[in-house]
C-alpha positions, -999 to 999 in steps of 0.1 A, spaced: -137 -710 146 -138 -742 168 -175 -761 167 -177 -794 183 -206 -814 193 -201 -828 230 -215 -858 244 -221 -863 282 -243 -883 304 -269 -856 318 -274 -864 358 -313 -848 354 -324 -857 321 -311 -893 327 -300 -900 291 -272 -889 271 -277 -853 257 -256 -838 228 -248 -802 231 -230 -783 208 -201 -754 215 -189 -728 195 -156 -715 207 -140 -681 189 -102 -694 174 -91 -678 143 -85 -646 154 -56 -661 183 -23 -671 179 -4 -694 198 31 -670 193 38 -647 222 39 -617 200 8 -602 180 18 -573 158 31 -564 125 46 -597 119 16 -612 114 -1 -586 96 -21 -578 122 -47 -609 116 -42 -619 158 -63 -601 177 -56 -624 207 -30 -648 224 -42 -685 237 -36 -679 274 -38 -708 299 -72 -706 320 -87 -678 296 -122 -673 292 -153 -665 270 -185 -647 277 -211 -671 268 -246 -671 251 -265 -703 261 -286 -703 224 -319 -727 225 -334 -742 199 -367 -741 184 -394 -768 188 -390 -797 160 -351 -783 152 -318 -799 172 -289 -784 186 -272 -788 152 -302 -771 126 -296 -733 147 -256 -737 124 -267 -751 100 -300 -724 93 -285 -693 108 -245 -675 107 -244 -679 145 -211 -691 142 -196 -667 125 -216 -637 144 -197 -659 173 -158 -659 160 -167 -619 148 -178 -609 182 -152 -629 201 -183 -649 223 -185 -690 227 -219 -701 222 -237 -730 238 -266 -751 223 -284 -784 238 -306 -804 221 -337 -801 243 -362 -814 220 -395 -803 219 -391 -801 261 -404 -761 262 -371 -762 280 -392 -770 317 -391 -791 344 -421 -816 327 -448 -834 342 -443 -865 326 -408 -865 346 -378 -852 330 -364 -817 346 -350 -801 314 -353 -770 333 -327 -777 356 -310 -791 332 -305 -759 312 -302 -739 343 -283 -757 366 -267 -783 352 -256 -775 317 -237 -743 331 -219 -761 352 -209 -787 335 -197 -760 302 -179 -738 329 -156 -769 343 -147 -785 308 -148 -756 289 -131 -720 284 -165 -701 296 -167 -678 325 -188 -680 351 -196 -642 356 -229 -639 357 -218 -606 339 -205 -627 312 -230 -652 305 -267 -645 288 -292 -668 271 -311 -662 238 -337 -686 219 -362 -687 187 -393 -700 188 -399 -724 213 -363 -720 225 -371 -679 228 -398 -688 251 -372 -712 270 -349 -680 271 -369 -655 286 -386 -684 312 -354 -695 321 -339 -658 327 -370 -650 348 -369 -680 370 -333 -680 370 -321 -642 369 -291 -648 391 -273 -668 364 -276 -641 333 -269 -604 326 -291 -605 296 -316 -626 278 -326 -623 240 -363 -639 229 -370 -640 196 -401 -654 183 -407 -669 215 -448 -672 220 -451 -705 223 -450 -719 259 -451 -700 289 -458 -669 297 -470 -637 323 -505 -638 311 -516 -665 336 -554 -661 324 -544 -667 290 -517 -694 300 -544 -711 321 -571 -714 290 -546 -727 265 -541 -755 289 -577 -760 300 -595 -758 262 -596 -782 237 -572 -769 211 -538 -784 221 -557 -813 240 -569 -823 206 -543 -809 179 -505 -806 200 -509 -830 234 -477 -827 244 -484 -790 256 -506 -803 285 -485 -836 290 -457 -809 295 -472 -781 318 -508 -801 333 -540 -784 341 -546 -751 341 -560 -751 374 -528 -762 390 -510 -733 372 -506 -707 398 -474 -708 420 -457 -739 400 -426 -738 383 -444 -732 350 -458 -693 367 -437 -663 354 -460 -638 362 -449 -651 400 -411 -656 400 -408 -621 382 -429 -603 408 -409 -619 437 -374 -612 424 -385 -574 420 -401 -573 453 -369 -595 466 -344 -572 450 -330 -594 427 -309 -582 403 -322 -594 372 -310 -594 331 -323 -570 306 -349 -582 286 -341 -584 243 -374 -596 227 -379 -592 192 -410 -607 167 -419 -603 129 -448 -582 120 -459 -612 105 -463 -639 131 -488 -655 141 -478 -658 179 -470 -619 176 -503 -608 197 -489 -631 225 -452 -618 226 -464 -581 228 -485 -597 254 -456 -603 278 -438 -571 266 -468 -558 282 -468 -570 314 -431 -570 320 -432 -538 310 -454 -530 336 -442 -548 365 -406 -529 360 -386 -550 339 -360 -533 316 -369 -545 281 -362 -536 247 -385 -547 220 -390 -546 184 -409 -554 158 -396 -568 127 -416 -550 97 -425 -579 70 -407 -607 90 -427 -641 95 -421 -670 116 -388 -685 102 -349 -687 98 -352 -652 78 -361 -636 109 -342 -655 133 -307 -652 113 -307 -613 115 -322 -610 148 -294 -635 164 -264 -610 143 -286 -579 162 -284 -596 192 -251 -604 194 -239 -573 176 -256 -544 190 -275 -557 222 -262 -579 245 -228 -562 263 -200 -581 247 -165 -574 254 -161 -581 219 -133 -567 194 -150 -538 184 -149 -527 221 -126 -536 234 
């Protein structure tokens, strides 16, 4: 397996960002045959211009791009299912366009893919390309994926109940009582008043609507939570609703799983093993 951690100058965060990229190697050879020679360990030949289905896989809030590797098998799940995987640090961002200034949003959405898909192997088929998250970076998935359906076939939230979501009556309370104003301030420094809520960039409930009554193609849903969490209530919540309004989504509850790596670790194998659509070597 190849891991590196790349360090570029991001245009929209204005600061350099380190982001690291998990690209699939041991199972490729370099020689022009595959076969018995080898004992049939290559599975694949390095071929000039080839590409990788991508998972763009986001952090959770107080981790870096480097704890998901070091907490979790990703990478190996990765080199197993034949699929690079892309991490940012965002830090504790909620992965939006903020309102004290810094679009990490568009960083994530715009940006970071293109950037990967010029310097790296990744395709940029939006049939090839899906984004999952834990914790706060599970919330980041699915609000990314909802605002941005045209650049994923699939997104996986696990854990993700922090942050935004379709309940806008719920959403706008959080950010208009005293609870995060006086124990976790950076939730309203991030997203503002409640009362400005409706039609910004931070309403889901909106951009989902419009891209079903558009006609949007958009990715199948993967959201998963422990039986155990505390934000559980508020992930069935937007099961829920998108549920509702039409979106195709598969959820599941994690009997005796809490809020931690225990849960995340299996739930990222799951994803990348039996839900997202991988042209992986079991399938191919």
């Amino acid at each position: 397996m190849g891991i590196l951690r790349f360090n570029y100058r991001s245009e929209e965060l204005g600061r350099y960002v380190d982001v690291t990229i998990v690209i699939p190697t041991d199972p490729y050879t370099y020689h022009d045959e595959l076969g018995e020679k080898f004992g049939g360990r290559f599975k694949g030949k390095y071929t000039p211009g080839m590409k990788y289905q991508t998972i763009y896989l986001i952090h959770g809030g107080g981790d870096d791009d480097t704890l998901t590797y070091r907490y979790t098998n990703a990478e190996r799940y990765a080199e197993e299912n034949n699929v690079m995987l892309v991490t940012p640090n965002i830090t504790n961002s909620f992965g939006v366009d903020t309102k004290y200034g810094v679009k990490y949003q568009t960083f994530i959405a715009k940006e970071l893919p293109k950037v990967v898909q010029s310097l790296f192997p990744s395709s940029p088929k939006r049939e090839d390309n899906f984004i999952m998250g834990y914790a706060m970076g599970g919330n980041v998935a699915l609000g990314t994926a909802l605002l941005h359906p045209e650049n994923y076939a699939a997104c996986v939230d696990l854990s993700g109940g922090i942050g935004m979501t379709l309940d806008t009556k719920l959403f706008k309370e959080e950010l208009d009582g005293d609870y995060f104003k006086n124990n976790f301030n950076i939730y309203n420094t991030t997203f503002g008043e409640g009362k400005d809520l409706e039609g910004s960039d931070y309403d889901l409930y909106s951009a989902a609507t419009k891209s079903l009554k558009d006609g949007v193609a958009v990715p199948n849903l993967f959201i998963a939570c422990g039986s155990k969490e505390f934000i559980r209530e508020r992930v069935e919540g937007d099961v829920k609703i998108l549920k509702k309004i039409g979106y195709p989504v598969t959820y599941e509850c994690a009997e005796g799983y809490d809020h931690d790596f225990e849960m995340w670790d299996k739930y990222i194998r799951v994803a990348i093993e039996e839900w997202l659509p991988l042209k992986n070597w079991k399938t191919d």
